[in-house]
Structures are given as C-alpha cells and as structure tokens.
VOMIVO-60095 format. One record per residue (C-alpha): residue in one letter; x, y, z. Coordinates in Angstrom, 1 decimal, padded with zeros to 4 digits. Example, Ala and Ser with C-alpha at 12.3 -4.5 7.8 and 13.67 -1.06 7.14 Angstrom:
REM VOMIVO-60095
+--------+--------+--------+--------+
| residu |      x |      y |      z |
+--------+--------+--------+--------+
|      a |  012.3 | -004.5 |  007.8 |
|      s |  013.7 | -001.1 |  007.1 |
+--------+--------+--------+--------+
REM end
This chain:
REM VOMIVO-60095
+--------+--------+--------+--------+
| residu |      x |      y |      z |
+--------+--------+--------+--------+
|      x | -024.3 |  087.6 |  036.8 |
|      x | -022.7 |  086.1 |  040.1 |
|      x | -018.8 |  087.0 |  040.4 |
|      x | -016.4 |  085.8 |  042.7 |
|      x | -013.0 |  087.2 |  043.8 |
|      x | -010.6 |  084.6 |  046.1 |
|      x | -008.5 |  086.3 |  048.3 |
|      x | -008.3 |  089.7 |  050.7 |
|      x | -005.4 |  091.2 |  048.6 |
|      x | -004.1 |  094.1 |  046.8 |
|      x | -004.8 |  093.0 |  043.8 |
|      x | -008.8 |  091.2 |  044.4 |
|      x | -009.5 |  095.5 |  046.2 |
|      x | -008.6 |  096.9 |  043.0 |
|      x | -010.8 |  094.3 |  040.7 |
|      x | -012.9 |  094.7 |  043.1 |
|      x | -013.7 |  098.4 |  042.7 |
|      x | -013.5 |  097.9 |  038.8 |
|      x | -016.6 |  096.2 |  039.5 |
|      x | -018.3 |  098.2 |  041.9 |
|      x | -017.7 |  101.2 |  039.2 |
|      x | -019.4 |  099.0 |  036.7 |
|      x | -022.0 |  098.3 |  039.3 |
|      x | -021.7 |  095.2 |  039.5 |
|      x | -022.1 |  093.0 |  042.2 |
|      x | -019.5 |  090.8 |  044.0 |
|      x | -018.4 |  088.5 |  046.6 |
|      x | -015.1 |  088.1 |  048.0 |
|      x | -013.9 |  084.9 |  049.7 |
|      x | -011.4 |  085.8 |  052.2 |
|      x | -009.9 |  083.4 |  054.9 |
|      x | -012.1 |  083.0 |  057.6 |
|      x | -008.9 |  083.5 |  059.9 |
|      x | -007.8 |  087.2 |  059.4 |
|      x | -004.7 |  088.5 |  059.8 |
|      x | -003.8 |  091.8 |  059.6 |
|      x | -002.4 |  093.8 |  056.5 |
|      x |  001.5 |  093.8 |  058.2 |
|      x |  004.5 |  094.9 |  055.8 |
|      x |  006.7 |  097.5 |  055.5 |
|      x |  007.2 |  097.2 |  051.3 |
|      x |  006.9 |  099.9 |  048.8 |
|      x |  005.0 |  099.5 |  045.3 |
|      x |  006.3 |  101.8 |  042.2 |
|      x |  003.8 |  102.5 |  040.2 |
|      x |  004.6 |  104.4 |  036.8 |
|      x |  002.4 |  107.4 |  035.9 |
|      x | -000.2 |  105.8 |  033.4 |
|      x | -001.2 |  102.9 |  035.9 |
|      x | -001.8 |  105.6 |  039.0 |
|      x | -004.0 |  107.8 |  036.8 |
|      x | -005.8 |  104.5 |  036.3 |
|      x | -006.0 |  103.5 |  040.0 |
|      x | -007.0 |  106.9 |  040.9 |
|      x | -009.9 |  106.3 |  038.3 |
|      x | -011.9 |  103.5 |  040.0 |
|      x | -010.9 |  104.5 |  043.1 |
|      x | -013.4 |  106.8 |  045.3 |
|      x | -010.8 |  107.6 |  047.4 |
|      x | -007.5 |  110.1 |  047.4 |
|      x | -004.6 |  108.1 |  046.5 |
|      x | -001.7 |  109.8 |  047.8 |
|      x |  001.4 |  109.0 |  046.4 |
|      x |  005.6 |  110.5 |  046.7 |
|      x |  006.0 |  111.4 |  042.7 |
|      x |  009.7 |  110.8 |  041.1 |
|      x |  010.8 |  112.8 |  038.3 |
|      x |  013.8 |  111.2 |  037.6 |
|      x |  015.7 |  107.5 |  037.6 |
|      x |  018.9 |  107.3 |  037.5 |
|      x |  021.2 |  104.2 |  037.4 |
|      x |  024.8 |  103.4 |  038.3 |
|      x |  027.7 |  100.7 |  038.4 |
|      x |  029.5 |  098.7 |  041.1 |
|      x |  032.2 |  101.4 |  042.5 |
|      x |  030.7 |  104.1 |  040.4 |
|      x |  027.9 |  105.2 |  042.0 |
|      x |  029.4 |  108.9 |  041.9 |
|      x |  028.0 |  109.5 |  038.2 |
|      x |  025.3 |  107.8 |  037.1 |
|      x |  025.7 |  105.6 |  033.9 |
|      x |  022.2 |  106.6 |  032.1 |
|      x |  019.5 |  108.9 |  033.6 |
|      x |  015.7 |  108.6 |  033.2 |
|      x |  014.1 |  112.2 |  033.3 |
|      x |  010.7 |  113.1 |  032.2 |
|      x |  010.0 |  116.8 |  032.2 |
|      x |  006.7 |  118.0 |  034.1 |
|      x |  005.7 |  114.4 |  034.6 |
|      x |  006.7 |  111.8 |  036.9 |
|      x |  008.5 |  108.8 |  036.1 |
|      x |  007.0 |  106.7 |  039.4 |
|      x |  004.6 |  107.3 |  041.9 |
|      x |  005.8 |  105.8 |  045.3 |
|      x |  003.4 |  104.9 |  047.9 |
|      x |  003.3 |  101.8 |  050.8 |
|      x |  002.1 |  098.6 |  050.2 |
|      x | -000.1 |  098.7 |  053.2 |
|      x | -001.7 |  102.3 |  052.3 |
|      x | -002.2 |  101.6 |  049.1 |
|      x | -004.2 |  098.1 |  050.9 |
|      x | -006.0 |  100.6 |  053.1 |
|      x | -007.4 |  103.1 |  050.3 |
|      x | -009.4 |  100.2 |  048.1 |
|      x | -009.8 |  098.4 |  051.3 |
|      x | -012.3 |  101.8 |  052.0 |
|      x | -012.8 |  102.3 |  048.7 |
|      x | -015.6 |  098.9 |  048.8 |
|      x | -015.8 |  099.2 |  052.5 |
|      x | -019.9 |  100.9 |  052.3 |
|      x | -020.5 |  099.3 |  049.5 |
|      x | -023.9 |  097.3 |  049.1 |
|      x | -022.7 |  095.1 |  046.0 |
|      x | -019.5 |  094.1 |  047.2 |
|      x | -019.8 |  091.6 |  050.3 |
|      x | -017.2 |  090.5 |  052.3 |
|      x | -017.5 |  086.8 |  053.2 |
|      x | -015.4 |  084.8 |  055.6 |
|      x | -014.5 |  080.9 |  054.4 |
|      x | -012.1 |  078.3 |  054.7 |
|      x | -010.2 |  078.5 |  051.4 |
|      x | -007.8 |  076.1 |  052.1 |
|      x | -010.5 |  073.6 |  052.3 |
|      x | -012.1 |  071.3 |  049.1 |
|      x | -015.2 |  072.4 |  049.7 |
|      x | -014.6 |  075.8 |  048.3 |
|      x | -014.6 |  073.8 |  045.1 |
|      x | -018.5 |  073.3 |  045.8 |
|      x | -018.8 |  077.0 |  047.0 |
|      x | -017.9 |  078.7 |  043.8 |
|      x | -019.6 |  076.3 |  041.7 |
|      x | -022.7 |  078.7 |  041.2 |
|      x | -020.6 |  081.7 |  040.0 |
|      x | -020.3 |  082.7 |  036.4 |
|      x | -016.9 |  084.0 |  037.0 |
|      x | -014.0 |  083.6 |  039.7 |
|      x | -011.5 |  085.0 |  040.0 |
|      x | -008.2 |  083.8 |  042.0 |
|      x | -005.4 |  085.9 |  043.0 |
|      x | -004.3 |  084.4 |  046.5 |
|      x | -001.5 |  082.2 |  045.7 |
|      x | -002.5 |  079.9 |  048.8 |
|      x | -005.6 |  078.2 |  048.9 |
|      x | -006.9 |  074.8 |  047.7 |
|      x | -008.0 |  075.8 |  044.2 |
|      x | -003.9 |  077.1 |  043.4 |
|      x | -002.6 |  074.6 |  044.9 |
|      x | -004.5 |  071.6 |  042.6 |
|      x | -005.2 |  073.6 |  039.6 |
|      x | -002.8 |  076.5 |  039.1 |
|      x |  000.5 |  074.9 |  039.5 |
|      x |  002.2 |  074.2 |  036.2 |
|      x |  004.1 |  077.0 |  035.5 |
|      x |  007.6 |  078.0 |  034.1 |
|      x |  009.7 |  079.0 |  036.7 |
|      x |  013.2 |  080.0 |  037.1 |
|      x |  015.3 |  080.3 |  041.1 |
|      x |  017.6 |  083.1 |  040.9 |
|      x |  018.7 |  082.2 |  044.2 |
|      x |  018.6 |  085.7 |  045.7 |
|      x |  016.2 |  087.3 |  048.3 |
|      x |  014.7 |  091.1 |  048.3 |
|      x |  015.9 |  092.3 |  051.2 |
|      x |  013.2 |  095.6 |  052.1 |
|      x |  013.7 |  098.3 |  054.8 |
|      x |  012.9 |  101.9 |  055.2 |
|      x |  015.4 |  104.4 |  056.3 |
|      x |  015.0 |  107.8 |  058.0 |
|      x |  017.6 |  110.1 |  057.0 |
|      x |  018.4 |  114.2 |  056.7 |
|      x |  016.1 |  116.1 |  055.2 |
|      x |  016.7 |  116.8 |  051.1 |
|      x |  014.9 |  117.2 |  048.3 |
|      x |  013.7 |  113.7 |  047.7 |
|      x |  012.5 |  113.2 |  043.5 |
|      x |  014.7 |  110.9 |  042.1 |
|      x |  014.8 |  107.4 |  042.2 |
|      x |  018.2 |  105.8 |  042.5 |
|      x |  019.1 |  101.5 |  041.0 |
|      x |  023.1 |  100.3 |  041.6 |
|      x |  024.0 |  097.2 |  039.8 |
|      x |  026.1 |  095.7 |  042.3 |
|      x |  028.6 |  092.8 |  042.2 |
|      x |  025.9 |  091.0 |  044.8 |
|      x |  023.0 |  092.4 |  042.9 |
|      x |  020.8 |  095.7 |  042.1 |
|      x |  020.0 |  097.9 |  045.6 |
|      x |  017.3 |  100.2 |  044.6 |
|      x |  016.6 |  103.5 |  046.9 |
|      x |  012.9 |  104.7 |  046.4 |
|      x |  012.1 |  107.8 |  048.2 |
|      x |  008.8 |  108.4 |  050.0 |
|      x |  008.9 |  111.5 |  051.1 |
|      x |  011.9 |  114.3 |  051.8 |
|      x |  013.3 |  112.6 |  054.8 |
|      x |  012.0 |  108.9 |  054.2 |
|      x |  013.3 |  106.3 |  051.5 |
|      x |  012.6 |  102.6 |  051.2 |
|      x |  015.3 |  100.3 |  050.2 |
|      x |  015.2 |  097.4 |  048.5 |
|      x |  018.3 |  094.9 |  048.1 |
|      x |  017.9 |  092.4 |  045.9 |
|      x |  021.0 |  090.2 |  047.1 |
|      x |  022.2 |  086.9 |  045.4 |
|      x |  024.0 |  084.1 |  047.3 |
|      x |  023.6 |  083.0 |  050.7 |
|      x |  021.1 |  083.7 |  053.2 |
|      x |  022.5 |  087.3 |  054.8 |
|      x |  022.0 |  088.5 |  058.4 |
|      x |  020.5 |  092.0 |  059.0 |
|      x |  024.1 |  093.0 |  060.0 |
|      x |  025.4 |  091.6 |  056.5 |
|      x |  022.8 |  093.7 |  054.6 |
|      x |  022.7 |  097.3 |  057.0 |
|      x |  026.7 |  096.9 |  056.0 |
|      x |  026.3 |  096.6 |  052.9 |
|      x |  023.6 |  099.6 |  052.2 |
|      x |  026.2 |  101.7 |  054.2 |
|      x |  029.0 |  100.3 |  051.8 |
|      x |  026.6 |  101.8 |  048.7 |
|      x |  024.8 |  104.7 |  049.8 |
|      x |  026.0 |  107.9 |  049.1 |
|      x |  023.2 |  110.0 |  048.5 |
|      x |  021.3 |  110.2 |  052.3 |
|      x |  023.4 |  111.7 |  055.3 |
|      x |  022.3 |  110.6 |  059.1 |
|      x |  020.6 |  107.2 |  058.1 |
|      x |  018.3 |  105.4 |  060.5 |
|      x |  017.3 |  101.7 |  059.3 |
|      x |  014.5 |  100.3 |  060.1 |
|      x |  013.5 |  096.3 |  060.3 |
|      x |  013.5 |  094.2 |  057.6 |
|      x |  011.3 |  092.0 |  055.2 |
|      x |  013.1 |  089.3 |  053.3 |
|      x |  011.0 |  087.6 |  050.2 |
|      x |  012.8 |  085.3 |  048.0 |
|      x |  013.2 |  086.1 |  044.3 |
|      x |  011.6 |  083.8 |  041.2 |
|      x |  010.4 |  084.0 |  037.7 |
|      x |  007.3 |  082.3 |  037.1 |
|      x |  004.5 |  082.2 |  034.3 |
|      x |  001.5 |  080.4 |  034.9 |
|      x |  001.0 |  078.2 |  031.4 |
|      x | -002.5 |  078.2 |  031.8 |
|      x | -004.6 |  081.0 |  033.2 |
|      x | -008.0 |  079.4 |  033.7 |
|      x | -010.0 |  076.3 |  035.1 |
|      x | -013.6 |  075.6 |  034.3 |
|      x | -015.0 |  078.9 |  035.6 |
|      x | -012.0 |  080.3 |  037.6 |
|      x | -009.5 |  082.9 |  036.3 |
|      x | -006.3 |  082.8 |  037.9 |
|      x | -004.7 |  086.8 |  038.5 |
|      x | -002.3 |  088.7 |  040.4 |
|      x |  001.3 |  087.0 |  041.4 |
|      x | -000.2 |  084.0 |  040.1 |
|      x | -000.2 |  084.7 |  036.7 |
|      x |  003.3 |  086.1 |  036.7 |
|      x |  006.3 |  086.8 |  039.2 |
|      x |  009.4 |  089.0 |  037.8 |
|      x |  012.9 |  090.3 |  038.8 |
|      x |  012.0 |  093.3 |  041.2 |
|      x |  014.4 |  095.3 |  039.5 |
|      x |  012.7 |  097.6 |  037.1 |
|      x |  009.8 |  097.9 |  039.7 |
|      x |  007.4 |  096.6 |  037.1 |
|      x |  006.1 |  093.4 |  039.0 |
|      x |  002.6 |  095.0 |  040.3 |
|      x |  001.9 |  097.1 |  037.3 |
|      x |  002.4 |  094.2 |  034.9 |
|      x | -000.6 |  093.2 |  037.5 |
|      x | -002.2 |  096.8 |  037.1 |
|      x | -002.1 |  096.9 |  033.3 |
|      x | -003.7 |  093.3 |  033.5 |
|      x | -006.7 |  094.8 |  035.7 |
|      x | -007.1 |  097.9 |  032.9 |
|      x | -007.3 |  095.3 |  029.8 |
|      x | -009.4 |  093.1 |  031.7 |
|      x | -011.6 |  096.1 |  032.7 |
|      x | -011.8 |  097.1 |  028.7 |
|      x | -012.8 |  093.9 |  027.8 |
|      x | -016.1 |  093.7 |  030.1 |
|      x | -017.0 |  096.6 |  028.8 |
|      x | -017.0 |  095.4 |  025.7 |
|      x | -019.1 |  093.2 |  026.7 |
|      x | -021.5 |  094.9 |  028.6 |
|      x | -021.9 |  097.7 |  026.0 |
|      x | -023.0 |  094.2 |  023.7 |
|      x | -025.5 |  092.4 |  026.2 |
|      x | -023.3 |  089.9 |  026.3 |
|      x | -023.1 |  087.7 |  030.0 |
|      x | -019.6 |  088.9 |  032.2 |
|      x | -018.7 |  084.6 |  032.7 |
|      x | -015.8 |  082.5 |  031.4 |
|      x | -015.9 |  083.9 |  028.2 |
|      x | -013.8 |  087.1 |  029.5 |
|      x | -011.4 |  085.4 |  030.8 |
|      x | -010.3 |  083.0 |  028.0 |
|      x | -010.7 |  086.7 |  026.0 |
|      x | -007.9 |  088.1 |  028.3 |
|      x | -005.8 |  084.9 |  028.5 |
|      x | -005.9 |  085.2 |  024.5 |
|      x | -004.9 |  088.9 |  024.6 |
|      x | -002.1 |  088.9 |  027.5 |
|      x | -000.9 |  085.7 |  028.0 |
|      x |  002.0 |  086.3 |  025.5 |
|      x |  002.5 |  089.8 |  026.4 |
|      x |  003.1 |  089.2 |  029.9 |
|      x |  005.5 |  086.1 |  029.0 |
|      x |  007.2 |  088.5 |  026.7 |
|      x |  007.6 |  091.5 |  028.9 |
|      x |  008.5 |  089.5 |  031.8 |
|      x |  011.3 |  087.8 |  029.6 |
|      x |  012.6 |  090.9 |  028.5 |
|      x |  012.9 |  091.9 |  032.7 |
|      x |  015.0 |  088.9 |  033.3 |
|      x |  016.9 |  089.5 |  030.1 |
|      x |  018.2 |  092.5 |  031.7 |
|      x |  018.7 |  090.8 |  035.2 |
|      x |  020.8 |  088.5 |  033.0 |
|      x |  023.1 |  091.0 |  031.3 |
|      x |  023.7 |  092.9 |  034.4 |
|      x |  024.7 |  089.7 |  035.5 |
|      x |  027.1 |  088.9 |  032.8 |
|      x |  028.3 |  092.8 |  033.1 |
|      x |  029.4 |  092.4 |  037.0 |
|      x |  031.4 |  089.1 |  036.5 |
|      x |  033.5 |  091.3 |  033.7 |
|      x |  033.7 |  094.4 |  035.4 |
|      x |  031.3 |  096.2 |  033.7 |
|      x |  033.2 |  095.8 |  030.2 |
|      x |  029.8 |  095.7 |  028.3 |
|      x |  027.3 |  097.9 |  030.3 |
|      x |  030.2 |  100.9 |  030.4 |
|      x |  030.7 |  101.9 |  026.6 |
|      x |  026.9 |  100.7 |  025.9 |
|      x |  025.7 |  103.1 |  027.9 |
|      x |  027.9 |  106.2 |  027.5 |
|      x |  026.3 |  105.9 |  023.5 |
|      x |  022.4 |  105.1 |  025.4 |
|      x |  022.4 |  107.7 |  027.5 |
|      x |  022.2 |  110.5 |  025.0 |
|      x |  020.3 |  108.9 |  022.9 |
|      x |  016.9 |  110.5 |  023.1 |
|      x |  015.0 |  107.9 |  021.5 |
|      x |  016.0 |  105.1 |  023.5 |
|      x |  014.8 |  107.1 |  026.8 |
|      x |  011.9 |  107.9 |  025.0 |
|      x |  010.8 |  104.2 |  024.4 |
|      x |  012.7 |  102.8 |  027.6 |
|      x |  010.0 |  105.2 |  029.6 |
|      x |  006.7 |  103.9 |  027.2 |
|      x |  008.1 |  100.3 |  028.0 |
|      x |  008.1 |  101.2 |  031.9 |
|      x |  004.6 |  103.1 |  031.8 |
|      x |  003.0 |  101.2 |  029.3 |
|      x |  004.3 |  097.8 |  029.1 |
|      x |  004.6 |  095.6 |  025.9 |
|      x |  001.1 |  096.6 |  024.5 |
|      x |  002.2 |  100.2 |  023.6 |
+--------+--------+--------+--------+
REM end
C-alpha cells in the first residue's frame, strides 16, 4: 500500500503520525522551497480532540487548560451573559500554532516509514508523481492539484478579517476563556499561561490599521491590567465547503474541506475529529484485509460530508444571530440568555456540541 500526504502542514503531521502508529508507511510531498513554520496564532482544542492528539503522538503535548467560557455583550462586558464551566475537566486546551507544528513535526522526525520528500507542487507534473499511490491525500490549499480539481465549493465572504496578537499582561490566575460579541464583531481572549493571552479580533468592515485594532482591544478589555501587545497576523474570514472531497485517487483534507467563522474556536477540531473518523475507518479496514486506497476515502466523504456541512452551518448560524442581535442592541440575545444560562441542559449539550461535534 503506497500513501501520499501533499503538504508540510499541521494537519498532513498529524495524519501523518496516524499512520506511523498503524505502521504504515508514507511519503510526504512538501515544496521543494521551504519556508519556515512563522506565526504567532493560537489553536483551541476542546478536551476530547487533545486526548486524541496526545494518543498518536510520541511526544508531550503541552497545552494551557481552560475551565471555564464565559461570554458577554457590547457595553456589558462587566457580567457575563451565559457561562461555560465544566467541573474537574477543561473546557479547551490552549496551545500555539507553531508548537503544536513542532511536536508532530518530531513526532515523524526518526521515523523510517515516513519520508520527507522535496517537489515542486505547484507544477503539473505532480499529477504524474502521485499516479502510483493507492491513496493521496491533499491538505495544502496551494498547489496544482487544488487549484484544477478542488475548487467548486460553497462559499460565503463575511467581509471581516481575524485580527491575532498576543499580549503580555500582570500576573493572575489565567483559566477562563473570555468571547465579547461586539458591535464590530466577536474579540475572543484565550489565555496561555498566567501572564500571557492571545487575542483574536474578528473585525467586520474596512481594512483596520494596527492602531485601529490595539484601540479597540483597549476599548474592551477589562479583565488584564499592564497590557503589552505584541505584532499582529491579519487572515481574512470565509465559509467554504468543498462539494466534492475526492479526485481519482486523491482525498482532499484540512482547510480544504471546510473553513468556518473563528468564533466558537471549532475550525481545526472540525479538522481533528475528521483525522479520528478517518483513523476508525482504516482500521476497519485493516482489521478486514482489505487494501487502505480510494475506497476510504469515498467511505469518509459518505460519513462526514454532511456532518461537516451541518456543523459548520450551525457556526455561521450563530455568527448570523449575533449579527442580527448587535444591529438591535441586543434585544434578542439579552432575555434568551438570562433563561439559557441556567439551564443545565442546554450547557450540557452546548459543551458535547463543542467537544464532540455533530456526530455525538
């Protein structure tokens, strides 16, 4: 069985180790011009997709653990509106983009059946090169194979950007995870250690300065005294599902399969819960004799295609009412939420949705 993963990304290290624990071999194609791993982004990953991570991984995956979300309104951000506790658990693990890069980047690093191998994928003769695989498997959303073949998708401009930065600040007792629905859009605060929290603004409108936004986190925050901002990252915001997730023998993964709203936080481990079913289902093959090839991925295209269009719907659903909420002053979100919030039920699902996705 010959696999193939395209790209030198987050998501092609952590397939890749699912294999390596399976033992079996693969090649990754990475650009034969490297560029170093370079961003200052945070990932949240909820509790039931680390303990998976930290399964395949050979490595210590250090992470900053929240216990506790809480969300507020535009000029309340006093009192929260609803509050997301879990007792003895955490509700996110926090850790940066690039460490998180660095652990499965070591985790295949010594291994003997996961080669490394430097090519032009922007060129058409990768076509020819991954002919003699039973399975590819494409995550890098630049390259010649997703630029001809995994382009159709649905797709939706919200006309914002995610504005990213880490701050220093005094030293406190750094577990809770804070989200403002703002009249220019959410501003999330994820802490990362007790006297370090990344920031991530997801602003609508007009391209902003780094003035514009620094002014507008001092505007908001009221929870971290003696605030040092560092540079930062601007990514524009999208929803997009890919209608079709294969190609003769390649599988299309990752940000190519689906792009959300970053403001649940649930963008990567939609892609981490894909990696788990996809794992499940060559096992199942494996444990029958049965060759890993194109077969598994139409399986997982018939098993999570609709999920992931469902689950991301239901994110930009809430964008959407959050939306309609700020434009009438919070007439709808206010006595919602005073009923929601001690509701225990609600929170208990709301958290399974988070952890677990659609497929509960």
């Amino acid at each position: 069985m010959k696999i193939c993963l395209i790209g030198l990304n987050i998501t092609n290290l952590i397939l890749a180790s699912v294999f390596l624990k399976k033992n079996l071999p693969v090649d990754i194609y990475q650009n034969n011009k490297i560029q170093r791993f370079k961003t200052k982004r945070t990932i949240a990953i909820s509790a039931g997709n680390f303990s998976f991570l930290k399964k395949i991984s050979n490595t210590n995956l250090q992470s900053w653990k929240t216990n506790e979300i809480k969300i507020y309104l535009e000029n309340e951000n006093s009192k929260e509106i609803i509050n997301f506790k879990k007792q003895n658990k955490e509700s996110f693990n926090l850790i940066k983009n690039s460490d998180l890069n660095n652990a499965f980047l070591k985790n295949i690093e010594n291994s003997k059946i996961v080669k490394k191998i430097k090519e032009d994928i922007f060129s058409k003769r990768l076509i020819n090169k991954i002919k003699k695989y039973d399975l590819v498997i494409n995550s890098d959303n630049n390259n010649f194979i997703t630029k001809n073949y995994f382009h159709n998708k649905i797709k939706k401009n919200y006309k914002s950007y995610a504005y990213t930065f880490i701050i220093n600040h005094k030293k406190t007792n750094n577990r809770t995870a804070r989200q403002i629905f703002t009249n220019y859009g959410p501003l999330a605060f994820l802490p990362l250690n007790n006297s370090k929290t990344s920031v991530v603004f997801s602003c609508s409108g007009n391209l902003r300065s780094a003035q514009d936004i620094y002014k507008l986190f001092k505007k908001y925050n009221t929870f971290y005294q003696n605030t040092k901002p560092g540079d930062i990252e601007k990514v524009s915001l999208e929803f997009s599902m890919l209608r079709k997730y294969t190609h003769k023998n390649i599988l299309a993964f990752g940000d190519l399969l689906h792009r959300i709203h970053p403001l649940a936080g649930q963008g990567f481990n939609m892609t981490i819960r894909d990696i788990e079913n996809f794992s499940k289902i060559v096992d199942k093959k494996i444990s029958l004799g049965l060759p890993i090839d194109i077969s598994v991925a139409d399986e997982f295209q018939q098993n999570n295609k609709h999920l992931n269009y469902l689950y991301g719907k239901a994110i930009d659903g809430i964008y959407e009412f959050f939306r309609l909420d700020s434009k009438i002053k919070n007439s709808l979100s206010k006595p919602i939420f005073r009923i929601l919030n001690n509701n225990s039920v609600f929170k208990k699902y709301s958290n399974l949705f988070s952890d677990k996705g659609i497929n509960l």
